[in-house]
TIRO-2110 file (N, C-alpha, C; in Angstrom, 1 decimal):
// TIRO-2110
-6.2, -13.5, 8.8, N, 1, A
-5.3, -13.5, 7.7, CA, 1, A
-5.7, -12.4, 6.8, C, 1, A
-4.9, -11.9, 6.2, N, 2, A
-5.0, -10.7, 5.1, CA, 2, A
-4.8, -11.3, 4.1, C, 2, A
-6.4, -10.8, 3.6, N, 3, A
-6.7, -11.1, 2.1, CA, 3, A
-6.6, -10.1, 1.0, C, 3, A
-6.3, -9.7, -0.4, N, 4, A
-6.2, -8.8, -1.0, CA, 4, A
-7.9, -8.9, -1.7, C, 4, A
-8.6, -7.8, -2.7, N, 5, A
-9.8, -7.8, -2.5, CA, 5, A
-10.1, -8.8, -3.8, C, 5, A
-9.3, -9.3, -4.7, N, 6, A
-9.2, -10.4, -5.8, CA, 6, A
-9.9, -11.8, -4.9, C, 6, A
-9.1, -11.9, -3.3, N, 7, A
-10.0, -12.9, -2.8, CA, 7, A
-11.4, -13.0, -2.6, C, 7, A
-12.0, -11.6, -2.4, N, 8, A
-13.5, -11.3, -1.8, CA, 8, A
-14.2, -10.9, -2.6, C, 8, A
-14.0, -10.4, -4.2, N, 9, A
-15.1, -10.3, -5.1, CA, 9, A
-15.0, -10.9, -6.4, C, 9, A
-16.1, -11.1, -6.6, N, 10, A
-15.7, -12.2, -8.3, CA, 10, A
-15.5, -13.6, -7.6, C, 10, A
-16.0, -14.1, -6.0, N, 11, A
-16.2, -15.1, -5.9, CA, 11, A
-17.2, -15.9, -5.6, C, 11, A
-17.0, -17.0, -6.1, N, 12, A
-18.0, -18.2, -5.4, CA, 12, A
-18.9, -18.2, -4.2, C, 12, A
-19.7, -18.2, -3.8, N, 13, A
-20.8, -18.3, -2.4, CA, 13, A
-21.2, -19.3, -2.2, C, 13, A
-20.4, -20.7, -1.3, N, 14, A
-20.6, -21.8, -1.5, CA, 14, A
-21.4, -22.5, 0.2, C, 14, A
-22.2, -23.3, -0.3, N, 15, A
-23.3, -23.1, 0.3, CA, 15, A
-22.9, -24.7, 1.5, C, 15, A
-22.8, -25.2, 2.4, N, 16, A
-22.4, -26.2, 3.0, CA, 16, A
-23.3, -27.1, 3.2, C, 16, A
-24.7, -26.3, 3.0, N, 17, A
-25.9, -27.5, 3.7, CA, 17, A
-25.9, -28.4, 2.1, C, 17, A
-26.0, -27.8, 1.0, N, 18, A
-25.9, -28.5, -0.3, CA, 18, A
-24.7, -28.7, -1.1, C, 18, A
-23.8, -27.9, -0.6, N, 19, A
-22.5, -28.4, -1.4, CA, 19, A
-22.9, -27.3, -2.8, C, 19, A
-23.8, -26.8, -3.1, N, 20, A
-23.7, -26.0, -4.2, CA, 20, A
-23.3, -24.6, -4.1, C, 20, A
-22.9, -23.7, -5.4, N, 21, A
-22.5, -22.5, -5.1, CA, 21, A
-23.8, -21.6, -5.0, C, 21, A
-24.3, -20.9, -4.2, N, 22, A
-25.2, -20.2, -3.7, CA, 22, A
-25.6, -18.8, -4.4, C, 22, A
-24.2, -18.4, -4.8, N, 23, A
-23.7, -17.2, -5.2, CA, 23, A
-22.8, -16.6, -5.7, C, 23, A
-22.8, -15.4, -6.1, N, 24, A
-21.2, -14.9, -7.2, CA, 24, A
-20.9, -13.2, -6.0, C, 24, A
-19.6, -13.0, -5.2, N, 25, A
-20.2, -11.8, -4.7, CA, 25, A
-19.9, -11.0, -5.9, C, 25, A
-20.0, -10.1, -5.9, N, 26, A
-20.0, -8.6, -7.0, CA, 26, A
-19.2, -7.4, -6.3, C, 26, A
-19.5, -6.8, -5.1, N, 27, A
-19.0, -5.7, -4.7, CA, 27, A
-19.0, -6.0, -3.6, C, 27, A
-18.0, -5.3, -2.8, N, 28, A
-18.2, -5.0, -1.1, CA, 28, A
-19.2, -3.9, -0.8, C, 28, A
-19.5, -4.1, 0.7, N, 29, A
-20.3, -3.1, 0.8, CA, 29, A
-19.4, -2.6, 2.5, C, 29, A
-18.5, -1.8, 2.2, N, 30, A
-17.4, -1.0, 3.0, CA, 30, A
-18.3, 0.4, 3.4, C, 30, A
-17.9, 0.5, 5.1, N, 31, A
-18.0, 1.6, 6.1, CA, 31, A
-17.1, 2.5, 5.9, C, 31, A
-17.6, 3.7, 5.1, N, 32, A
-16.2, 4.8, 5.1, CA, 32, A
-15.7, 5.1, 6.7, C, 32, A
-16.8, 5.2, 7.6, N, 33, A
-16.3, 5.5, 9.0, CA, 33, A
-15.3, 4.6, 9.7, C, 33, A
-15.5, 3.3, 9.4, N, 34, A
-14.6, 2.9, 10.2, CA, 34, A
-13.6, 1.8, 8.8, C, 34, A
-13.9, 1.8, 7.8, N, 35, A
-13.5, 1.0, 7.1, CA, 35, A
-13.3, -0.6, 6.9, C, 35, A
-14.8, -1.5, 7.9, N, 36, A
-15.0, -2.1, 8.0, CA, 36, A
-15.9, -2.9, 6.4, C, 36, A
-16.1, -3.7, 6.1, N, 37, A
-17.0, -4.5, 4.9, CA, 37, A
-17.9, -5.3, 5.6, C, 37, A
-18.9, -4.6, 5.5, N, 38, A
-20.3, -4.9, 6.4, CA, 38, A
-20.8, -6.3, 5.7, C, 38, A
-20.5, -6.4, 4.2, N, 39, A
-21.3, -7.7, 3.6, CA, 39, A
-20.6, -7.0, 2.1, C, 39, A
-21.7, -8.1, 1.3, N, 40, A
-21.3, -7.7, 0.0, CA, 40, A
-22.6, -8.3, -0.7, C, 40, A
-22.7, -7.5, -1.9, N, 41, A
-23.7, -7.5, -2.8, CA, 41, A
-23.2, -8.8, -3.8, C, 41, A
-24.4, -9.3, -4.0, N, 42, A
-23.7, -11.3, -4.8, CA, 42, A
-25.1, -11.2, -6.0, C, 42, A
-24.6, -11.7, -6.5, N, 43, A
-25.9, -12.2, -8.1, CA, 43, A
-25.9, -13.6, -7.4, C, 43, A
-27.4, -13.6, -6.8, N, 44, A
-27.8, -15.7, -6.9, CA, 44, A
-27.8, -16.4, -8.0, C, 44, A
-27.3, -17.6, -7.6, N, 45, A
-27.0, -18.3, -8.5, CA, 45, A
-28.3, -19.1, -9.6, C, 45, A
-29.4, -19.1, -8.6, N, 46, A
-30.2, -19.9, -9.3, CA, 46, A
-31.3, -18.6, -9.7, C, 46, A
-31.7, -17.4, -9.6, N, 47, A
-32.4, -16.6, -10.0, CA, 47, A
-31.9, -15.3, -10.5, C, 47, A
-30.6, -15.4, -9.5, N, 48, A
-29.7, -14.2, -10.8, CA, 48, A
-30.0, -12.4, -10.1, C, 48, A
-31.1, -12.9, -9.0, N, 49, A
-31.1, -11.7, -8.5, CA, 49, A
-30.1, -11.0, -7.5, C, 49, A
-30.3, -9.7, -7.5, N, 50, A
-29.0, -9.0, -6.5, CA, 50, A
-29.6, -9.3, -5.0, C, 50, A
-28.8, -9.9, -4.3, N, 51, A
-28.7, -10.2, -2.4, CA, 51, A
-27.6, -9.8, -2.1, C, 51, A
-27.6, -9.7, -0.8, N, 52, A
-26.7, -9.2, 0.2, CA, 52, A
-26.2, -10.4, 1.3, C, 52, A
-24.8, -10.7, 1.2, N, 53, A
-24.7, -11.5, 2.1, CA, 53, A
-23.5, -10.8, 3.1, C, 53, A
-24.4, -11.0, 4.3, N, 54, A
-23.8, -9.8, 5.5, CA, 54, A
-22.7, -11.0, 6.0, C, 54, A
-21.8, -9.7, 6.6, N, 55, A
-20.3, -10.2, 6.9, CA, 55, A
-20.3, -11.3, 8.0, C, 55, A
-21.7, -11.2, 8.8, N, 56, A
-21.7, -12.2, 10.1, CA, 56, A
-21.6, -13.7, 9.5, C, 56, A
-22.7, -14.0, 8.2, N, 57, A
-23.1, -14.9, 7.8, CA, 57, A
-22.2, -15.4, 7.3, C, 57, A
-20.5, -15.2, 7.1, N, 58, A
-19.8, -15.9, 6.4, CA, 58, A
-18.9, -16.4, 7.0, C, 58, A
-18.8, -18.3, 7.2, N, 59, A
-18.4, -18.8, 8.0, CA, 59, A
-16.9, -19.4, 7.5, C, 59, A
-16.4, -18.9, 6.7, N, 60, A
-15.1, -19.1, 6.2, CA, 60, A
-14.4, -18.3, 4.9, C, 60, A
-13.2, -18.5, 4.5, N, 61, A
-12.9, -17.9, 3.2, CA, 61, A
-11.8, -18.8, 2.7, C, 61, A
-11.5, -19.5, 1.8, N, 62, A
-10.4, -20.3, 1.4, CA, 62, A
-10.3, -19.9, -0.3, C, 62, A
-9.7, -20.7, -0.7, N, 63, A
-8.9, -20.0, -2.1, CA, 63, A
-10.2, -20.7, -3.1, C, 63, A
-11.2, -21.9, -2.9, N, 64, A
-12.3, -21.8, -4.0, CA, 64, A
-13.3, -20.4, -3.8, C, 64, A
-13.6, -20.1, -3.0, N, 65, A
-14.7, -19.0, -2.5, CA, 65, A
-14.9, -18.6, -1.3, C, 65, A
-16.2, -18.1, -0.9, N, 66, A
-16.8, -17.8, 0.7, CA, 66, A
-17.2, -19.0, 1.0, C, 66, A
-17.4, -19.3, 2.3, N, 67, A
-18.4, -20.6, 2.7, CA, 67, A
-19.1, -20.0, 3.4, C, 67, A
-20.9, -20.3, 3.5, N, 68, A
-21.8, -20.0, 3.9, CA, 68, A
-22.6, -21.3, 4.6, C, 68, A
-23.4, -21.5, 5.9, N, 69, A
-24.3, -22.4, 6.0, CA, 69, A
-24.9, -23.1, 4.8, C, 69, A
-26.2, -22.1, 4.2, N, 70, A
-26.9, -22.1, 3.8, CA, 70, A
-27.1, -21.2, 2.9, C, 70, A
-28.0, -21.0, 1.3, N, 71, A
-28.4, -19.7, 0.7, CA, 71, A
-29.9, -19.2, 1.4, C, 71, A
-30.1, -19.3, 2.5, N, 72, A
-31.4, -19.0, 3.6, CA, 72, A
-30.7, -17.3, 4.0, C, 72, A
-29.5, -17.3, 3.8, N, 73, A
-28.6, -16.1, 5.2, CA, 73, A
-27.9, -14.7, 3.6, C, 73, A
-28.6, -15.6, 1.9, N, 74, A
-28.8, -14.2, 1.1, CA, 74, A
-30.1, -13.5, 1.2, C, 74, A
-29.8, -12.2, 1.6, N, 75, A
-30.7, -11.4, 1.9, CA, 75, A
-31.1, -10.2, 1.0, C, 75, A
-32.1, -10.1, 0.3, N, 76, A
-32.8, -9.2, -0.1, CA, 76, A
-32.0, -7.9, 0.7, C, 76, A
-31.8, -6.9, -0.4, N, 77, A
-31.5, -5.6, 0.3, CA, 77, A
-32.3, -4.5, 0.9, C, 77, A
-33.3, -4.6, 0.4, N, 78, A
-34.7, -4.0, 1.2, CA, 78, A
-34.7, -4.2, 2.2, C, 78, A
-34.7, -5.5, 2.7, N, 79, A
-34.6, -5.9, 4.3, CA, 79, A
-33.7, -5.6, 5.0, C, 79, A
-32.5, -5.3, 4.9, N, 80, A
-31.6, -4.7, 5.8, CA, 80, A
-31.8, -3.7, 6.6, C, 80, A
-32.4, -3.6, 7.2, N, 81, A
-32.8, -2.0, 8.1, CA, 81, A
-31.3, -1.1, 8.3, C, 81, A
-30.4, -2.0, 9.5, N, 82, A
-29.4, -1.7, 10.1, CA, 82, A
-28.2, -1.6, 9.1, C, 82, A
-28.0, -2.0, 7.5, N, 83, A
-27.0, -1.8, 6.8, CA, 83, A
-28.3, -0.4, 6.0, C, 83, A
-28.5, 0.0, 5.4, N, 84, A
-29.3, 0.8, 4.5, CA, 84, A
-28.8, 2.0, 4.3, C, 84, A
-28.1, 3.0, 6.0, N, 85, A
-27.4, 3.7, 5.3, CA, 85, A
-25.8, 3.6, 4.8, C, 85, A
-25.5, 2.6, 4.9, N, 86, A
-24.5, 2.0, 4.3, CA, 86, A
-24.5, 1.7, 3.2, C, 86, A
-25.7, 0.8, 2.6, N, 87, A
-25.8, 0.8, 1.3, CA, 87, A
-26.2, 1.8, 0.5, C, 87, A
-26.6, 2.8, 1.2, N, 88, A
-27.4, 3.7, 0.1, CA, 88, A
-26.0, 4.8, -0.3, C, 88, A
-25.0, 4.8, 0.7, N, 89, A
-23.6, 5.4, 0.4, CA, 89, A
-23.2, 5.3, -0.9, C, 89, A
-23.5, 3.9, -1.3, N, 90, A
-22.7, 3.3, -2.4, CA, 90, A
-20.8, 3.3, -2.4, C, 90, A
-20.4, 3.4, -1.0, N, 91, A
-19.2, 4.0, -1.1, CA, 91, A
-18.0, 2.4, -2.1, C, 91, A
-17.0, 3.4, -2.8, N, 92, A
-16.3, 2.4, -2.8, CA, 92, A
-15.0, 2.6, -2.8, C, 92, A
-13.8, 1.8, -2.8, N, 93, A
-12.1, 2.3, -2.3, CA, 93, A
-11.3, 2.6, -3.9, C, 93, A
-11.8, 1.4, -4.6, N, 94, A
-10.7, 1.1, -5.6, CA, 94, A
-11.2, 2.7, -6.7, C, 94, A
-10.0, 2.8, -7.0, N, 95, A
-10.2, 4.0, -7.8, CA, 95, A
-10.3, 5.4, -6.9, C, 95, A
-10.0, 5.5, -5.6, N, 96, A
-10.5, 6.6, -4.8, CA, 96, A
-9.2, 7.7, -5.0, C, 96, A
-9.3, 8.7, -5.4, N, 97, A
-8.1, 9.5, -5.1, CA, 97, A
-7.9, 9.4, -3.5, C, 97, A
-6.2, 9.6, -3.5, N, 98, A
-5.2, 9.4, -2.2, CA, 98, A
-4.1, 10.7, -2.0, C, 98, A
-4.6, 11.3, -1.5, N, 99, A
-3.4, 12.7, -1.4, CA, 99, A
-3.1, 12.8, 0.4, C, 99, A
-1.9, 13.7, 0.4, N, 100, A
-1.8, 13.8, 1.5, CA, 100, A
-2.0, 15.1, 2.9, C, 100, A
-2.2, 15.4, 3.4, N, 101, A
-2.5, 16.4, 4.6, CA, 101, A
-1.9, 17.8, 3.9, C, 101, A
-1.0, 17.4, 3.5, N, 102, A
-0.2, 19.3, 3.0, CA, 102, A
-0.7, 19.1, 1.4, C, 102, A
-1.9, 18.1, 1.0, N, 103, A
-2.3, 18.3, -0.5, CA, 103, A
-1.7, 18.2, -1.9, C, 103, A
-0.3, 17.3, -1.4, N, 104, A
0.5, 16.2, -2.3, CA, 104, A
-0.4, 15.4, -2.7, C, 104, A
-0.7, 15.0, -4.3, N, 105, A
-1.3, 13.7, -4.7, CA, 105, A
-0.5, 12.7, -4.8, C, 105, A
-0.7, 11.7, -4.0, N, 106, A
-0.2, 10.3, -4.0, CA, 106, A
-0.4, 9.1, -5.2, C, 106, A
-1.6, 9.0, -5.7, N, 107, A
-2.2, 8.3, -6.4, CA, 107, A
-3.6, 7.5, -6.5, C, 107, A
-4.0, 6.4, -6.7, N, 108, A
-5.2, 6.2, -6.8, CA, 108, A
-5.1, 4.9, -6.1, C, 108, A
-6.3, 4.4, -5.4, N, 109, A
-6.6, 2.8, -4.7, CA, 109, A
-6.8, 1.9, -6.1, C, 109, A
-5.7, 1.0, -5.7, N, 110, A
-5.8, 0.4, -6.5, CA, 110, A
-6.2, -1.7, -6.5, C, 110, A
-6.5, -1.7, -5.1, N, 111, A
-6.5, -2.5, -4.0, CA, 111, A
-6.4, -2.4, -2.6, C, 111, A
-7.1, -3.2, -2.3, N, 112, A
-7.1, -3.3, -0.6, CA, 112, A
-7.0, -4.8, -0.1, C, 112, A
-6.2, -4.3, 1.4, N, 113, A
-6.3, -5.5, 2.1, CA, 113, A
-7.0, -6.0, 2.9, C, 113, A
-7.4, -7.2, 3.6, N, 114, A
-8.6, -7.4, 4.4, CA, 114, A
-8.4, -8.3, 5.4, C, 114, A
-8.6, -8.2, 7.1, N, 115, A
-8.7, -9.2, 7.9, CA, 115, A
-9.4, -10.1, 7.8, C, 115, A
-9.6, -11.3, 7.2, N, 116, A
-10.5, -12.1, 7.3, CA, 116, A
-11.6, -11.9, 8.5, C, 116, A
-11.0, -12.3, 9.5, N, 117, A
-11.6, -11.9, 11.0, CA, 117, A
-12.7, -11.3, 11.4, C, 117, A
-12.1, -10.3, 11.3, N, 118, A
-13.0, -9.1, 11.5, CA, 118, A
-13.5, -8.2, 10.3, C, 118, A
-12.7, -8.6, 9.0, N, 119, A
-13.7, -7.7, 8.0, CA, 119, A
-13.3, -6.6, 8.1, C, 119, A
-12.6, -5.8, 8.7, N, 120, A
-11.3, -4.4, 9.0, CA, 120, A
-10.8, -4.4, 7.2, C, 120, A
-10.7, -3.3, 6.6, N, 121, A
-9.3, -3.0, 5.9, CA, 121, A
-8.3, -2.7, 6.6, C, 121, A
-7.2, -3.4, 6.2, N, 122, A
-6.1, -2.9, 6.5, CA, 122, A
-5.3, -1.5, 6.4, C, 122, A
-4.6, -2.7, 4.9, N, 123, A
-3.7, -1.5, 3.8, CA, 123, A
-4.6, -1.2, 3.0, C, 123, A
-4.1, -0.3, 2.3, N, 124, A
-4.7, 0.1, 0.9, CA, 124, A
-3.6, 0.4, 0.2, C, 124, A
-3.5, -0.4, -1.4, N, 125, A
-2.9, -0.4, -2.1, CA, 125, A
-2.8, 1.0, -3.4, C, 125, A
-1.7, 1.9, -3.5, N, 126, A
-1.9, 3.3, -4.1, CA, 126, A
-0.9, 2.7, -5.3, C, 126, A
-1.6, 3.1, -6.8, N, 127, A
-0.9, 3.1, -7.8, CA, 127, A
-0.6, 4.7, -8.0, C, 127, A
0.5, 4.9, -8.2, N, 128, A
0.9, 6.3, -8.2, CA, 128, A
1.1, 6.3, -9.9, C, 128, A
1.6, 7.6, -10.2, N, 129, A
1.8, 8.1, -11.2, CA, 129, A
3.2, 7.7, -11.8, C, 129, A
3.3, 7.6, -12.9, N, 130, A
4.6, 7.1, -13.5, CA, 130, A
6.0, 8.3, -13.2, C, 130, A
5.6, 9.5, -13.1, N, 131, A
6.4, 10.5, -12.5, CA, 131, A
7.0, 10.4, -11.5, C, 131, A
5.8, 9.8, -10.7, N, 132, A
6.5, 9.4, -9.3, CA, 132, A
7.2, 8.2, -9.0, C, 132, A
6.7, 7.4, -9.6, N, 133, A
7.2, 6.0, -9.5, CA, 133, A
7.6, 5.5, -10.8, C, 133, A
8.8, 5.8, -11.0, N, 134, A
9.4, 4.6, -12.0, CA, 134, A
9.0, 3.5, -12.7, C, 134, A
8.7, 3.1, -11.2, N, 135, A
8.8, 1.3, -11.9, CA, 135, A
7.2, 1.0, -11.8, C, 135, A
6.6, 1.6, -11.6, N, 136, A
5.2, 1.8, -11.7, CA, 136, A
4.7, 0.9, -10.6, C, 136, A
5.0, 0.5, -9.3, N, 137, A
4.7, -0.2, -8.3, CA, 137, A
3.6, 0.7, -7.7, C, 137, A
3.1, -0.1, -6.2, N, 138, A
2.4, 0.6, -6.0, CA, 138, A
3.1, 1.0, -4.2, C, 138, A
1.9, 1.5, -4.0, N, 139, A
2.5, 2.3, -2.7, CA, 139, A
1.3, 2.2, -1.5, C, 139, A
1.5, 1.1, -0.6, N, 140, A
0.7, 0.5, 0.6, CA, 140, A
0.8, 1.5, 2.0, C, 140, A
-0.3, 2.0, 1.8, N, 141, A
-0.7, 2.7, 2.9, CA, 141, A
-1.5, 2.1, 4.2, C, 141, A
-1.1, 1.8, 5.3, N, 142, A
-1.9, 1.5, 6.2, CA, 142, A
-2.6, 2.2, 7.3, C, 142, A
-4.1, 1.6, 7.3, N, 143, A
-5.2, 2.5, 8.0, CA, 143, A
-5.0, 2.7, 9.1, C, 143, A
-3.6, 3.0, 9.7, N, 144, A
-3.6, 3.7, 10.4, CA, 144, A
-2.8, 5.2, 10.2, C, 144, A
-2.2, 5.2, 8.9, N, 145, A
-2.1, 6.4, 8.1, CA, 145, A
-3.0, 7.5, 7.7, C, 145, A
-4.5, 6.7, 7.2, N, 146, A
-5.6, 7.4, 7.5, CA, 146, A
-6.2, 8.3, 8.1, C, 146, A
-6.0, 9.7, 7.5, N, 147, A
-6.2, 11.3, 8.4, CA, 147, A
-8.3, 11.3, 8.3, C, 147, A
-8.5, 10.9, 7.0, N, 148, A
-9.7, 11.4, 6.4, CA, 148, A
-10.4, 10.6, 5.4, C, 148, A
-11.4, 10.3, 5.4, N, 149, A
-12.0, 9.9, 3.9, CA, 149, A
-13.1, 10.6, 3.7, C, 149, A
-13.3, 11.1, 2.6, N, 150, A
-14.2, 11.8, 1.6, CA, 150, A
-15.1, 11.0, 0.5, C, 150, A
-15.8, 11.3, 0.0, N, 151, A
-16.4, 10.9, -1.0, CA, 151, A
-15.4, 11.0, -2.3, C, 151, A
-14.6, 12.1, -2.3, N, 152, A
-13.7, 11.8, -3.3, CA, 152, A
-12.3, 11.4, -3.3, C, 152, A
-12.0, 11.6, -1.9, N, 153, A
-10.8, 10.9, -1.7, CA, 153, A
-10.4, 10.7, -0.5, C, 153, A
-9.1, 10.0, -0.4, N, 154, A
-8.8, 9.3, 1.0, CA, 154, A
-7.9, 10.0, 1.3, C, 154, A
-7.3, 11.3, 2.7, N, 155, A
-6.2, 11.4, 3.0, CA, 155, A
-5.6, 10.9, 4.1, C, 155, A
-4.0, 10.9, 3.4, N, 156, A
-3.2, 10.1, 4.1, CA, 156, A
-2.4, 11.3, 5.3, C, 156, A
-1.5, 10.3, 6.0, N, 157, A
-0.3, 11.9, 6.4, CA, 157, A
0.7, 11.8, 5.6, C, 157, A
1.7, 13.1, 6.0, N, 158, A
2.8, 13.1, 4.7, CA, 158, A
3.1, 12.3, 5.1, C, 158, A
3.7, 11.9, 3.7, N, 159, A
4.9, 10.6, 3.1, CA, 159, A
5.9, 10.9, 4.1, C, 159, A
6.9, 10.7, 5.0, N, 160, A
8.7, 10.6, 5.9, CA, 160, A
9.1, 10.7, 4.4, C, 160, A
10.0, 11.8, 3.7, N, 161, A
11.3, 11.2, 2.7, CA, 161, A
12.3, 10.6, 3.4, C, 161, A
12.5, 10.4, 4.7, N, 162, A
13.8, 10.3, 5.4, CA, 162, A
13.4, 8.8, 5.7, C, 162, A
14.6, 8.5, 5.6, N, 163, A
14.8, 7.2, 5.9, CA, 163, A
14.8, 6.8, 7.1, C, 163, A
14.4, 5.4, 7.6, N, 164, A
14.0, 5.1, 9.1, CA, 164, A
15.6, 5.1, 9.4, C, 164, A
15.5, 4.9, 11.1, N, 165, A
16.9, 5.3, 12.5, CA, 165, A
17.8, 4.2, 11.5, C, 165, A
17.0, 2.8, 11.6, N, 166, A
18.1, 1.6, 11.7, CA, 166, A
18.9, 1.6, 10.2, C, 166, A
17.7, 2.2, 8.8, N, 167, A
18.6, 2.3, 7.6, CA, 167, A
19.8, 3.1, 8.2, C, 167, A
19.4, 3.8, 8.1, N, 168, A
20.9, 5.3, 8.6, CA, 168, A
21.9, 4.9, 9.2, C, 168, A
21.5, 4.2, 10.5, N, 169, A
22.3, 3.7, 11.2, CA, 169, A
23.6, 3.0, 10.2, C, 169, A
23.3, 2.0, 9.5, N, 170, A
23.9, 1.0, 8.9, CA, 170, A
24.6, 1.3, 7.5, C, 170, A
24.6, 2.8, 7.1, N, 171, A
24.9, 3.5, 6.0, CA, 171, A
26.6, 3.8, 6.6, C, 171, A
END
């Protein structure tokens, strides 16, 4: 199921062996290569310190929070060997400039969407510019639109102005 990222940060880390919440996540911690969310960085609940709870370790997601085993599977980020250069990227989506292949600016990430499943981004959510967009909506690009990502921005391919066969058709 696709989650938007309102579901996966600023939540709960609820713990099953005690029924308590474990944790708060804070940030994803997203693969620019393949745009996968390896885990995410959480404030524990009882010491307040920053952990990492890796994407294996989370055994559900519903509308109170994450559900987790246990707070045994928040992990100190030191210890990550196999995430480290991932975290040390600091990479992140929201806010990323979004232009396209012939170097049209599209706009900025303004959200993303997420497989539960597999932890894959989907879409990515573009707030464009009031120039461009009227009504100030946004403009959902999906990764498989995706030409490029940079450290400063994401490109897309060009925007089609033309309308798809079936509109046409029915004009």
């Amino acid at each position: 199921m696709l989650q938007l990222s309102g579901m996966l940060l600023r939540r709960p880390v609820m713990s099953l062996r005690d029924g308590l919440q474990a944790a708060i996540t804070q940030e994803a911690i997203c693969n620019p290569n393949n745009l996968k969310i390896e885990g995410f960085f959480c404030q524990d609940s009882k010491n307040h310190k920053s952990v990492v709870l890796v994407e294996q370790d989370i055994r559900d997601i519903i509308p109170q929070g994450i559900i987790i085993n246990d707070r045994e599977v928040l992990t100190d980020p030191k210890e990550l060997v196999r995430l480290k250069k991932t975290i040390d990227l600091h990479f992140g989506l929201i806010g990323k400039q979004v232009e396209t292949i012939s170097k049209s600016k599209v706009g900025k990430v303004n959200d993303f969407a997420t497989e539960t499943t597999t932890m894959y981004i989907q879409k990515l959510y573009v707030s464009q510019s009031l120039l461009k967009n009227l009504t100030g909506g946004s403009l959902a690009v999906d990764r498989n639109q995706i030409v490029e990502i940079t450290d400063k921005k994401i490109i897309i391919q060009d925007l089609d102005a033309k309308a798809p066969a079936t509109a046409r058709a029915m004009a």
